[in-house]
C-alpha positions as CSV (number, residue, x, y, z in Angstrom):
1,X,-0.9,29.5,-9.6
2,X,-1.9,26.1,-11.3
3,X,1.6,24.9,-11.2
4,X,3.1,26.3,-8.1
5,X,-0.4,24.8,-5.7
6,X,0.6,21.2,-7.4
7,X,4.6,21.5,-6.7
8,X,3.6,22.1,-2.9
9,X,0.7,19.6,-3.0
10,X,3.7,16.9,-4.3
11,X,6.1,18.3,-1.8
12,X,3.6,18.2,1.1
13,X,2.9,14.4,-0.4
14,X,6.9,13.2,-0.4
15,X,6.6,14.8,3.6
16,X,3.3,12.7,4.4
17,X,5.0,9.8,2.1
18,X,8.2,9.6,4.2
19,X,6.8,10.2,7.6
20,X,4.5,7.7,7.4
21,X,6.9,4.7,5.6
22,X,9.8,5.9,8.4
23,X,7.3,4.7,10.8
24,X,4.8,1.7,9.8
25,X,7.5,-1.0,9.4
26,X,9.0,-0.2,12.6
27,X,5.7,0.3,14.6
28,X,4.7,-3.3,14.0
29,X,7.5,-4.3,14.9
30,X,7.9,-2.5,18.1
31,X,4.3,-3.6,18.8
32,X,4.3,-7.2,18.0
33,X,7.5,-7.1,20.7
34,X,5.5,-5.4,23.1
35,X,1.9,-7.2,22.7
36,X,3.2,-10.4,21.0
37,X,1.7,-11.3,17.4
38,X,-2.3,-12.1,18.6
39,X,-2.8,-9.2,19.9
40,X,-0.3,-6.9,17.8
41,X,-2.6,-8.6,14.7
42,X,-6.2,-7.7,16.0
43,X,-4.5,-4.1,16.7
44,X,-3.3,-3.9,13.2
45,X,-6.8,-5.4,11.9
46,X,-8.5,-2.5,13.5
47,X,-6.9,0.1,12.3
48,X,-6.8,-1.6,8.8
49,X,-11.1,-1.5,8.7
50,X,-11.0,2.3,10.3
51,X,-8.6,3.3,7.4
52,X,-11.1,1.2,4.5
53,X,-14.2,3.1,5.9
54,X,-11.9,6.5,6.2
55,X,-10.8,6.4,3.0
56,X,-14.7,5.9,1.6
57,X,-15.9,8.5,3.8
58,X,-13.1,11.0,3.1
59,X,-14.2,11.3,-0.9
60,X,-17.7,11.3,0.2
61,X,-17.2,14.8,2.6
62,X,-14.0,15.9,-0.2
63,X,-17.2,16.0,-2.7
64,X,-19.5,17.8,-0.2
65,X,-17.2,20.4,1.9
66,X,-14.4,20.6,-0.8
67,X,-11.0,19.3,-1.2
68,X,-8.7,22.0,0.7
69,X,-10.7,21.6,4.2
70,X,-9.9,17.6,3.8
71,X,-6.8,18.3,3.4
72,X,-5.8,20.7,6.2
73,X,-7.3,18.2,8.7
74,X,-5.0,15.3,7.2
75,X,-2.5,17.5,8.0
76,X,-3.2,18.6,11.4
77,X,-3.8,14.6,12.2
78,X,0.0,14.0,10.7
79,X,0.9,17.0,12.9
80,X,-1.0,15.4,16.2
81,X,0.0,12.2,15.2
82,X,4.0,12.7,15.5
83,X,3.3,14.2,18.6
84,X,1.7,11.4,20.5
85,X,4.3,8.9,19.0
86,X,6.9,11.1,20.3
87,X,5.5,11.4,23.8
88,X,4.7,7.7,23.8
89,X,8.3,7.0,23.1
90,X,10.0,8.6,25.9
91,X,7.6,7.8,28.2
92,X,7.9,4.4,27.1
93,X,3.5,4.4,26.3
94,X,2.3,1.3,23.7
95,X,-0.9,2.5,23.9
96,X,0.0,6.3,22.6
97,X,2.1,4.8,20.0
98,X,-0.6,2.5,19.0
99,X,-2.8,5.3,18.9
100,X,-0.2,8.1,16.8
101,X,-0.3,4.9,14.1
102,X,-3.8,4.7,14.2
103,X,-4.5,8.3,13.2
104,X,-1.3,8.8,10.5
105,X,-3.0,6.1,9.4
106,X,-6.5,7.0,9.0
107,X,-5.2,10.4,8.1
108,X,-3.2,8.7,5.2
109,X,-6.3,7.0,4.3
110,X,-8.3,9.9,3.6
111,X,-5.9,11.9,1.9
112,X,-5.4,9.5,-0.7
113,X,-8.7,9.9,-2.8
114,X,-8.8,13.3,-1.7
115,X,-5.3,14.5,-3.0
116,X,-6.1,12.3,-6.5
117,X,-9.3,14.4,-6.6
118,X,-7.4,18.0,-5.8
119,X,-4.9,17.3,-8.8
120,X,-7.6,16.1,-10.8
121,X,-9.4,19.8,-10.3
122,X,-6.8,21.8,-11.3
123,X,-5.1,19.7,-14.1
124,X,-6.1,18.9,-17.7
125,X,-6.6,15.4,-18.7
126,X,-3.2,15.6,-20.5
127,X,-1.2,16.9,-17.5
128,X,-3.3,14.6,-14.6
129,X,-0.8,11.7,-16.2
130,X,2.2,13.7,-15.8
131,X,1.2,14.8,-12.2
132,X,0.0,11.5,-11.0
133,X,3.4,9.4,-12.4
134,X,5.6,12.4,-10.4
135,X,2.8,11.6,-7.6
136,X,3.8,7.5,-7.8
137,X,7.6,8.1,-8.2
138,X,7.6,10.9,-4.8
139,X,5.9,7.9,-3.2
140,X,8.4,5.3,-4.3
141,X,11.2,7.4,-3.4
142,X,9.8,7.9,0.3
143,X,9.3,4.1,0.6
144,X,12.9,3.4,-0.1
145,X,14.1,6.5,2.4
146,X,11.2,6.2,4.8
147,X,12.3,2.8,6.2
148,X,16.0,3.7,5.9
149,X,16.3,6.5,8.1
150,X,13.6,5.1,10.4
151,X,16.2,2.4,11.1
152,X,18.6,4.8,12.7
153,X,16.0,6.7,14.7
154,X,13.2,4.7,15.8
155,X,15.0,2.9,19.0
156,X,17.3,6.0,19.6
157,X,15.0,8.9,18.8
158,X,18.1,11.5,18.8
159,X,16.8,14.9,19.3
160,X,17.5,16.1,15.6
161,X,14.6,13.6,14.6
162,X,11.7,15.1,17.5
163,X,12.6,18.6,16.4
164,X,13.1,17.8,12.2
165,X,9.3,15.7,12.4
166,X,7.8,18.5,14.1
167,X,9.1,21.3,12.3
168,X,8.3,18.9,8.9
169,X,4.6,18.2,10.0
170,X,4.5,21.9,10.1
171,X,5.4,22.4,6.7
172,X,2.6,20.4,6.2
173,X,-0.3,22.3,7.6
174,X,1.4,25.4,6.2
175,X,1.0,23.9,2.9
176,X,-2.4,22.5,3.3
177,X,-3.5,26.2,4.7
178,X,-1.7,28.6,2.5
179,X,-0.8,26.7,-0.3
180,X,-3.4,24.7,-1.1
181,X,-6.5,26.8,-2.3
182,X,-9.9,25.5,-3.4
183,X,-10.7,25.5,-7.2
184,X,-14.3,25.2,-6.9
185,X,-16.6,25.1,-3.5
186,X,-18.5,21.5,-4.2
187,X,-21.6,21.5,-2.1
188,X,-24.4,19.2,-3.6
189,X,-25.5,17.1,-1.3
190,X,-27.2,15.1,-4.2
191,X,-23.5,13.7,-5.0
192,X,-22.7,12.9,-1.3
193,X,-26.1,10.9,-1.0
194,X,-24.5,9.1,-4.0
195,X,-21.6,8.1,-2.8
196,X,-22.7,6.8,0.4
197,X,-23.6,3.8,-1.6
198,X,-20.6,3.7,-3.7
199,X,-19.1,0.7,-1.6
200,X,-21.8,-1.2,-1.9
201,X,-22.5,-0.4,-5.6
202,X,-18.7,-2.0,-6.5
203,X,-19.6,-4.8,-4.2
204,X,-22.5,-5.6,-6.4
205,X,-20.7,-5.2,-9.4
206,X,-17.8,-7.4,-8.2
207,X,-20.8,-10.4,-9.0
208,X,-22.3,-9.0,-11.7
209,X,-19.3,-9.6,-14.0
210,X,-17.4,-12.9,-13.2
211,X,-13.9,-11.4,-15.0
212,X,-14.4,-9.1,-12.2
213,X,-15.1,-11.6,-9.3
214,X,-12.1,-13.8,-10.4
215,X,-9.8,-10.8,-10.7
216,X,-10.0,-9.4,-7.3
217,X,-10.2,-13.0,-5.8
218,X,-7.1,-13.3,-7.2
219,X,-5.5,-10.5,-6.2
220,X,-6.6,-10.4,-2.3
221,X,-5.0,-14.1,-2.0
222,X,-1.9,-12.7,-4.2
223,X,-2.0,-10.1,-1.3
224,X,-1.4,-12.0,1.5
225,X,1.7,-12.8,0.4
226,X,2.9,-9.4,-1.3
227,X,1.7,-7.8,2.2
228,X,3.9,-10.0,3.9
229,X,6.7,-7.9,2.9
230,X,5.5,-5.0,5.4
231,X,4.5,-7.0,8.0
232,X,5.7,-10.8,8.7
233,X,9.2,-10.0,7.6
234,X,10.1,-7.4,9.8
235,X,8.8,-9.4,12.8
236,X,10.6,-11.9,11.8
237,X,13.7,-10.6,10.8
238,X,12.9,-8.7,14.6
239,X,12.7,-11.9,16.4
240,X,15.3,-14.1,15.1
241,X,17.9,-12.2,13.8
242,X,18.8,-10.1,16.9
243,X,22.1,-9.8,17.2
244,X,24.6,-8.1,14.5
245,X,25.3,-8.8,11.5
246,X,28.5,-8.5,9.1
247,X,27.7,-8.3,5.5
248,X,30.5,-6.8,3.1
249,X,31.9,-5.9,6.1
250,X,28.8,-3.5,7.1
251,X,27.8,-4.1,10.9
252,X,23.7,-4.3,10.5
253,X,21.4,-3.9,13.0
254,X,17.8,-6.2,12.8
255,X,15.9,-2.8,11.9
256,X,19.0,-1.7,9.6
257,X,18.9,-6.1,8.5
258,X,15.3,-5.3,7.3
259,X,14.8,-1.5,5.7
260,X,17.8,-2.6,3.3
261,X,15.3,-5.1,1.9
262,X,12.5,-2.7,1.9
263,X,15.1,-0.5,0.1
264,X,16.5,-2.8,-2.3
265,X,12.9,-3.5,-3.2
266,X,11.9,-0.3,-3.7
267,X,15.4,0.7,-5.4
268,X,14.5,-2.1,-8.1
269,X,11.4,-1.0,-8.8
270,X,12.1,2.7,-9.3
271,X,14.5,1.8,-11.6
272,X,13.2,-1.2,-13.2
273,X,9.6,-0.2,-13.4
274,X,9.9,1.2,-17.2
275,X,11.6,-1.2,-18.3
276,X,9.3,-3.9,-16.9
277,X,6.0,-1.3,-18.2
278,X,7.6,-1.8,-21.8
279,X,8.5,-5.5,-21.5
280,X,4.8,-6.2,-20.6
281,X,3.8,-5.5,-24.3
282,X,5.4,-8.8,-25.4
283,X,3.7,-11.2,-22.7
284,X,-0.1,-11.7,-22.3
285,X,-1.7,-10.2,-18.9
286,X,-2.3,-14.3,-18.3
287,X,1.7,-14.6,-18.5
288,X,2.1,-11.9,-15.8
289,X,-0.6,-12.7,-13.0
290,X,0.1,-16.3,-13.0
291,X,3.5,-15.8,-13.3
292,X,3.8,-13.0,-11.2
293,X,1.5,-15.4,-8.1
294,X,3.9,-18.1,-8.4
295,X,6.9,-16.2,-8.0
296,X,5.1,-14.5,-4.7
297,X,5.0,-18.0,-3.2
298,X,8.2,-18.9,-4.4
299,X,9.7,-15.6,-2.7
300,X,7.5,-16.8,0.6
301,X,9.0,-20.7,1.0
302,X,13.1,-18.6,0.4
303,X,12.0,-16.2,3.5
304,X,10.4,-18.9,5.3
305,X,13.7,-21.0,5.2
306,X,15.7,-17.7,5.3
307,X,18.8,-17.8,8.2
308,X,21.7,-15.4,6.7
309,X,21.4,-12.2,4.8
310,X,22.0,-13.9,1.1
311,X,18.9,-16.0,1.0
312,X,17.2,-13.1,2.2
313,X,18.1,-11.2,-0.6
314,X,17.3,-13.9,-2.6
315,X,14.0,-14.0,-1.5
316,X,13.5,-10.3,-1.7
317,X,14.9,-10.6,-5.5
318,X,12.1,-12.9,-6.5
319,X,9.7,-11.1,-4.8
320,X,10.2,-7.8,-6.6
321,X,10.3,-9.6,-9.8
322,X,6.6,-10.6,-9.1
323,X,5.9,-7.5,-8.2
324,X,7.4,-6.0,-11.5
325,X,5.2,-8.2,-13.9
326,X,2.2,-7.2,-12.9
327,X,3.4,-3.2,-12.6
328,X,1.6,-2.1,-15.8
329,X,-0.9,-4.8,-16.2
330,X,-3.7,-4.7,-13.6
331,X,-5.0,-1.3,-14.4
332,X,-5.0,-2.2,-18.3
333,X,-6.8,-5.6,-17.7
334,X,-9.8,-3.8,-15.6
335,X,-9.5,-1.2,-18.6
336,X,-10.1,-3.8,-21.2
337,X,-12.8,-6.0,-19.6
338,X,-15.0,-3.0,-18.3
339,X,-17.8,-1.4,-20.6
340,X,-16.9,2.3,-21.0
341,X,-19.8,3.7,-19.5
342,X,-18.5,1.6,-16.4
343,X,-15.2,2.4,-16.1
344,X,-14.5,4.2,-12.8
345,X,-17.4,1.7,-11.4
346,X,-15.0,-1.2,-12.5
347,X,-11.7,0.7,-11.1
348,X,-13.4,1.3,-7.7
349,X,-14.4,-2.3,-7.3
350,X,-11.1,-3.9,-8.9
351,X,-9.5,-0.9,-5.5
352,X,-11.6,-3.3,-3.0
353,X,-9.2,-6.3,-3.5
354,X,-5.9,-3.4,-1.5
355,X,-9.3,-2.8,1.7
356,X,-9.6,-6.5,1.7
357,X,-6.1,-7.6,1.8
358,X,-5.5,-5.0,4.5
359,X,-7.7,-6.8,6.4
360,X,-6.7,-10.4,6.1
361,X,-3.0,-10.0,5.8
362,X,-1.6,-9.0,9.0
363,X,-3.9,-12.2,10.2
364,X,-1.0,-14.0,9.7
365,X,0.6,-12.7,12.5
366,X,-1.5,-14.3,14.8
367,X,-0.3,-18.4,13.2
368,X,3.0,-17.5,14.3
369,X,2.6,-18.7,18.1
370,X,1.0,-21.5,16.8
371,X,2.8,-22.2,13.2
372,X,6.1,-20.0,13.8
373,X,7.6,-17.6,11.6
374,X,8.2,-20.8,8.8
375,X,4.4,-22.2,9.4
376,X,3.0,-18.3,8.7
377,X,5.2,-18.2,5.4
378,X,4.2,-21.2,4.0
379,X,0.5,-20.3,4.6
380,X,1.3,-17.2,2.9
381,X,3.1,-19.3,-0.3
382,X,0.0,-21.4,-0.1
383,X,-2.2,-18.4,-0.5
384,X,0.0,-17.0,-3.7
385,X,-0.5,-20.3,-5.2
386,X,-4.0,-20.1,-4.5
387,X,-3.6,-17.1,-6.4
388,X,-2.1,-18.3,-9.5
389,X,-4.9,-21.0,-9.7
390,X,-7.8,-18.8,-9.7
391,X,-5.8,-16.2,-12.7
392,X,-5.7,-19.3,-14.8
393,X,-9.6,-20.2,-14.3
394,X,-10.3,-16.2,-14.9
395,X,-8.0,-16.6,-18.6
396,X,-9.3,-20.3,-19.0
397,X,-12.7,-18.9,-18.5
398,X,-12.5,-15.9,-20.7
399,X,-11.2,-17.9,-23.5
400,X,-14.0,-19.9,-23.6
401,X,-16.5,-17.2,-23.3
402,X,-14.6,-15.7,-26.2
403,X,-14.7,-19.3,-28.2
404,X,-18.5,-19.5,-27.3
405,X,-19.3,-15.8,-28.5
406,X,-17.3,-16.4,-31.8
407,X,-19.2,-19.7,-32.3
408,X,-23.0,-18.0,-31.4
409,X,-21.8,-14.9,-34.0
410,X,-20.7,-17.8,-37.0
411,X,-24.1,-19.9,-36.3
C-alpha cells in the first residue's frame, strides 16, 4: 500500500508538474501582449503574494484537517483551472485566463508543503531522500517538456490538447480521491495555533542570526536575475523576435525561439546536476554563491545585448552554469550555520528568500516601457552583482567571527 499511494502521488505530481510549466511561460507572455508589461507585472505581483500566503496557510489546514482533503481540492482547482483557461481561449477572455493562472497557481502553491508532508507520513527517514530526489527529478523533467509542448499548443489549442488536459486533470482528482489515503487524521488545533505564527517566527529569526540575514539578502537580489529566466525573456524573446527563425535549418517560432532555452536549461541541469553535486566538494560554498552571482549578471548583460539565436544560447549557457554551482550548496550552508535544535526554523526562513523574490521579480516588467527590454536586463545584472557583494560580506564576516572566537578561546 506504502509504495503503490507514493507511485501515484509522483505520477499525479509529473501531471500537476507539466500542466502547470506548459502554461506559466506562455501565460505571461500572452498577457504582457495583451495588458502591456505595467499592468501584466502588478497582475503577476498579485498572484505571486496570494500564492506566499497560500502556500503558509495550506501546511497550517494540511496539519489540522489532514493531508488527503488538501490534496483533493489542489486537484479539483488544477481540474477548474484548465477549464476556465480553455474557455478563455476560444472566447478570446484575458480576464478568465488571468484568472485559470491565478488559481493553478495558488493550487500549486499549497500542494507543495502539503505533498512534502504526505511523503513524509508514509516514508521512513531513509526512503523520504529517495522519494523526494524522484520527486525533484519528475519536476525537472516536466520543466523541460512542459514549455516544449506548450509551444505547439498554446496559440493553436488543437483539440487533442482541450480533450488530453481534461481527461489528464482527471487523472488527477482520481488519484487525489482514490489513491491517495490518509495515514493518520491530524486534528490538534494546538499545532495549527502554532503555525499561524510560523511566518513571523522565521522573520524574526532572519535578524536574530546575521549569517542568516546576509544569506537570504543575498539570494532574493540573486533572484531577480535567476527569475528572469521565466519571465523577462520570454517577453522579450515575444516582442522582438517575431518573425521566424532558421537555426540548423529548424524553422522556430518566438514561443518555439524560447521553450528550447527553457529546455536546454533544464536538459543541462538534469544531466549535469550530479556531476556539479560531486564537484561542489572541492570548492568552498564562498566559491559557489559569489561565483555563481556573477555569472547570473554576466548571463543578464549576453541576453540584454542578445539579437540572433547563438548569443542567446550563450547567455542561457552561462546562466545554467550559475545555476549549477549553487545546486548542492544552499541547503548544506543553512545546515551548517543553524543550531540543531533550530533546524527546520532556519530552513523555513532561509524558504522566505523564493516568497520574496516572487514578489520583486516580475517588477521588472514594468522598467521595460521606460528602460526597454536592454535597460530591465541590466537592472537585473546590477541586482546579481549586488548579490555577489553581499555573499562576500556574509564569508568576510564569518571569517572574522571565526578569527575572533578562536582568539576569545586562546586568551
Amino acid at each position: 500500500m506504502k509504495k503503490n499511494n507514493v507511485k501515484w502521488r509522483l505520477f499525479a505530481e509529473g501531471i500537476q508538474n507539466s500542466l502547470f510549466y506548459m502554461l506559466f511561460p506562455f501565460i505571461i507572455m500572452y498577457l504582457n501582449t495583451a495588458w502591456g508589461p505595467l499592468v501584466a507585472s502588478a497582475a503577476l505581483v498579485s498572484i505571486s503574494i496570494m500564492g506566499v500566503i497560500s502556500g503558509i496557510y495550506g501546511g497550517i489546514f494540511a496539519d489540522k484537517f489532514g493531508r488527503s482533503r488538501l490534496i483533493i481540492i489542489t486537484s479539483l482547482s488544477f481540474f477548474f483551472s484548465i477549464l476556465l483557461f480553455i474557455i478563455g481561449r476560444l472566447i478570446e477572455n484575458n480576464i478568465l485566463i488571468y484568472l485559470s493562472f491565478g488559481v493553478i497557481s495558488i493550487a500549486y502553491s499549497i500542494y507543495m508543503p502539503v505533498g512534502r508532508a504526505y511523503f513524509a507520513d508514509w516514508l521512513k527517514e531513509d526512503e523520504q531522500k529517495k522519494i523526494f530526489v524522484a520527486s525533484y527529478q519528475v519536476f525537472n523533467i516536466a520543466v523541460v517538456c512542459g514549455p516544449l509542448l506548450g509551444s505547439f499548443v498554446f496559440n493553436a489549442l488543437p483539440m487533442w490538447f482541450i480533450f488530453g488536459s481534461i481527461f489528464s486533470t482527471l487523472i488527477l482528482v482520481y488519484i487525489s480521491i482514490c489513491k491517495t489515503p490518509e495515514k493518520k487524521n491530524i486534528t490538534n488545533n494546538k499545532v495549527a495555533i502554532k503555525e499561524k505564527f510560523v511566518f513571523l517566527n522565521a522573520i524574526s529569526l532572519i535578524f536574530i542570526d546575521k549569517r542568516l540575514l546576509l544569506f537570504v539578502l543575498g539570494s532574493v537580489f540573486a533572484a531577480q536575475a535567476f527569475m528572469q529566466l521565466e519571465i523577462l525573456l520570454p517577453a522579450k524573446v515575444m516582442a522582438e523576435l517575431l518573425k521566424s527563425t532558421n537555426f540548423f535549418n529548424i524553422t522556430l517560432n518566438s514561443t518555439q525561439y524560447f521553450a528550447s532555452f527553457l529546455m536546454l536549461n533544464g536538459i543541462l541541469v538534469i544531466i549535469l546536476g550530479s556531476v556539479f553535486s560531486k564537484l561542489s566538494s572541492h570548492y568552498s560554498n564562498r566559491f559557489g554563491f559569489v561565483s555563481s552571482s556573477f555569472l547570473y549578471g554576466l548571463s543578464m548583460i549576453v541576453f540584454a545585448f542578445a539579437q540572433n539565436y547563438l548569443w542567446f544560447l550563450i547567455a542561457v549557457i552561462i546562466f545554467t552554469i550559475a545555476e549549477l554551482l549553487i545546486v548542492s550548496t544552499q541547503d548544506t550552508y543553512i545546515a551548517k550555520i543553524a543550531p540543531e535544535e533550530q533546524r527546520a526554523r532556519y530552513f523555513a526562513a532561509a524558504n522566505i528568500r523564493y516568497s520574496i523574490s516572487r514578489i520583486f521579480a516580475p517588477q521588472l516588467l514594468a522598467l521595460v516601457p521606460l528602460l526597454q527590454y536592454k535597460g530591465a536586463f541590466l537592472v537585473s545584472a546590477l541586482s546579481a552583482f549586488i548579490s555577489a557583494i553581499i555573499f562576500i560580506w556574509l564569508f568576510q564576516s564569518q571569517l572574522s567571527y571565526a578569527h575572533t572566537k578562536q582568539h576569545t578561546k586562546e586568551t
